[in-house]
N, C-alpha and C positions, 0 to 999 in steps of 0.2 A: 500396188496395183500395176499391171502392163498390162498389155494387150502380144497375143501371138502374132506375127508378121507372115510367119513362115517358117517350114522344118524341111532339111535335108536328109537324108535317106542314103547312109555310104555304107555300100557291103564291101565288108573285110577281105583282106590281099591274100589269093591262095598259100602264101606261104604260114598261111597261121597253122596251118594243118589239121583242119579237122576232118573227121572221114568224110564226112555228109557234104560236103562243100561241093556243088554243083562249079563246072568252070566261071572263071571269073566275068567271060562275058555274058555269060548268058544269067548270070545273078543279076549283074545288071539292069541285062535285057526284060527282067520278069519287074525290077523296079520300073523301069521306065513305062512297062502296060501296066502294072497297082496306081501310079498315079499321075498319068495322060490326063483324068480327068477332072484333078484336083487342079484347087484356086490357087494352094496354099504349096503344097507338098513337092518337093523335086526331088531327082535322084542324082545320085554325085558320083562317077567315077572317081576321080581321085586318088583314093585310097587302093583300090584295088587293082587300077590300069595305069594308072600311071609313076607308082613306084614299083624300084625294083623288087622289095622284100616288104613283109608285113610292118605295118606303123604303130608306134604303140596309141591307145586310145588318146591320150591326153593331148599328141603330139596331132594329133588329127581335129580335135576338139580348138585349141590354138590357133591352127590356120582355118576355121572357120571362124573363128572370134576374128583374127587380123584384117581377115575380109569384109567381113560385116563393120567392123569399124569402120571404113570407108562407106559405107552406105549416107549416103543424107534419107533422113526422117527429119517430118515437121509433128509435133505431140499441138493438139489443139490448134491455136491463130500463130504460135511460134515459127518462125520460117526455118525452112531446112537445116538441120546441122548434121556432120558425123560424129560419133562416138556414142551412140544411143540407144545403140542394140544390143542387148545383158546376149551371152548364149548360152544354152544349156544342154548337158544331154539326157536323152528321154531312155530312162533304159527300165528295167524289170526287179523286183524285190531280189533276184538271187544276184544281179550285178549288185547292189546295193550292200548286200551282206558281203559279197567277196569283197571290198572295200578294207572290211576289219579281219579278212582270213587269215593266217600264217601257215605259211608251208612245213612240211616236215622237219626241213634243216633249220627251220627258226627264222627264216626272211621270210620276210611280209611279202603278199602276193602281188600289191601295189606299194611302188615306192612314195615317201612321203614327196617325192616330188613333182610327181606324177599325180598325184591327192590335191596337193598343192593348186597345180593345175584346172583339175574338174571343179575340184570342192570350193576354194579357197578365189581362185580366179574368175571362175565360169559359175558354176551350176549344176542342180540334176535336178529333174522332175521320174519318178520315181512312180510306175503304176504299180500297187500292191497287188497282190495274191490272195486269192480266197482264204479267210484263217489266218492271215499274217498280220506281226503286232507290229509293224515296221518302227513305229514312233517309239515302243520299246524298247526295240533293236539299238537304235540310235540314240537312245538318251545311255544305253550299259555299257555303250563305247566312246572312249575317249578323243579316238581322231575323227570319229565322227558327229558326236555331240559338241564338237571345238567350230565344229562348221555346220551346225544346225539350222542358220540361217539359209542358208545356201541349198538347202535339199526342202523341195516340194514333194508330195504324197498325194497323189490320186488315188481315190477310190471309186472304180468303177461300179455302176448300178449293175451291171451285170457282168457275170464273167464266162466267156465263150467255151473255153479249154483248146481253142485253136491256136494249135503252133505251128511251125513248120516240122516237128517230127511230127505231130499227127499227119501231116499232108502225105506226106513222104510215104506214109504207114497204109492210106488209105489208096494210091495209087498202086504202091508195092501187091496189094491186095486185088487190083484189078477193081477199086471200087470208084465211082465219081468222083470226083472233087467240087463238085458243081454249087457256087452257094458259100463255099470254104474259101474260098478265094476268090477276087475280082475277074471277071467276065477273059478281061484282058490276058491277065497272068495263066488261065487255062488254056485258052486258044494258044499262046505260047508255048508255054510247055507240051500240048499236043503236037503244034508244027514243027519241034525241034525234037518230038520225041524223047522230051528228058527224063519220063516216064521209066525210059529202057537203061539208062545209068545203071552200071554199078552198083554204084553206092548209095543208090537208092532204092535197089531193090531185096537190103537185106533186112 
């Protein structure tokens, strides 16, 4: 049993390189209007402004655990202590599965020490995909059924099909976004014209 406290929200350091990658401030900038209006949810520079190169997840996932260890939390009439915040990361069934991928040359696409890390130290809460056996998945693999403890599975009552390529797709289009994403995050991306990117209008 827990209770959620709170999630942070850190978009990745342009150096990871992927096409679609809008500038790193203004990724940002779109976290900070998605959720202005949450109790719960923050958004985390970090990772993206304030290192020189891309971080690998685990090493990101870490310094928010060492943080939050500092926290005092009281559970019930218990008076404050630190060390009482598990952390985990919320990610999607295909993170999940590249966990057990192997690359071409025969290395693993995560290190075990970097597994070690998510799985074995922290956590993952894990939202599945329409048609996915994820419990499957996880029990046919080794490194990952060793740490089946450790990985939660949500199954959403519904499933939207809203990504950020569909956004991308729909603006590339000249079509609204309106609805698709948070009030906030349009008005933004209007005022900053990120609509006219590049790399977002292929």
């Amino acid at each position: 049993n827990y209770e959620v406290v709170g999630g942070y929200l850190s978009p990745v350091h342009a150096s990871y390189g992927k096409s679609s990658l809008a500038p790193a401030e203004h990724r940002l900038g779109m976290l900070h209007a998605a959720v202005e209006d949450s109790d719960w949810l923050m958004a985390d520079g970090w990772e993206c402004s304030c290192q020189e190169q891309w971080t690998r997840t685990a090493l990101v996932l870490a310094r928010f655990a060492e943080e939050l260890s500092k926290v005092e939390v009281s559970v019930g009439d218990a008076p404050p202590e630190t060390g009482l915040i598990r952390t985990v990361m919320l990610c999607g069934g295909d993170v999940l599965e590249g966990f057990a991928k192997v690359k071409p040359d025969g290395e693993a696409l995560w290190s075990d020490e970097d597994l070690e890390v998510i799985l074995g130290q922290n956590g993952v809460v894990c939202i599945e995909r329409d048609g996915a056996d994820l419990d499957a998945f996880v029990e046919s693999h080794p490194v990952l059924r060793q740490r089946a403890e450790h990985i939660t599975m949500v199954r959403p009552r519904v499933h939207t099909g809203i990504s950020s390529t569909v956004v991308r797709q729909h603006l590339a289009a000249g079509e609204s976004i309106r609805y698709l994403v948070p009030e906030g995050v349009r008005s933004y991306i209007n005022e900053h014209r990120l609509h006219e990117l590049p790399n977002w209008r292929r």
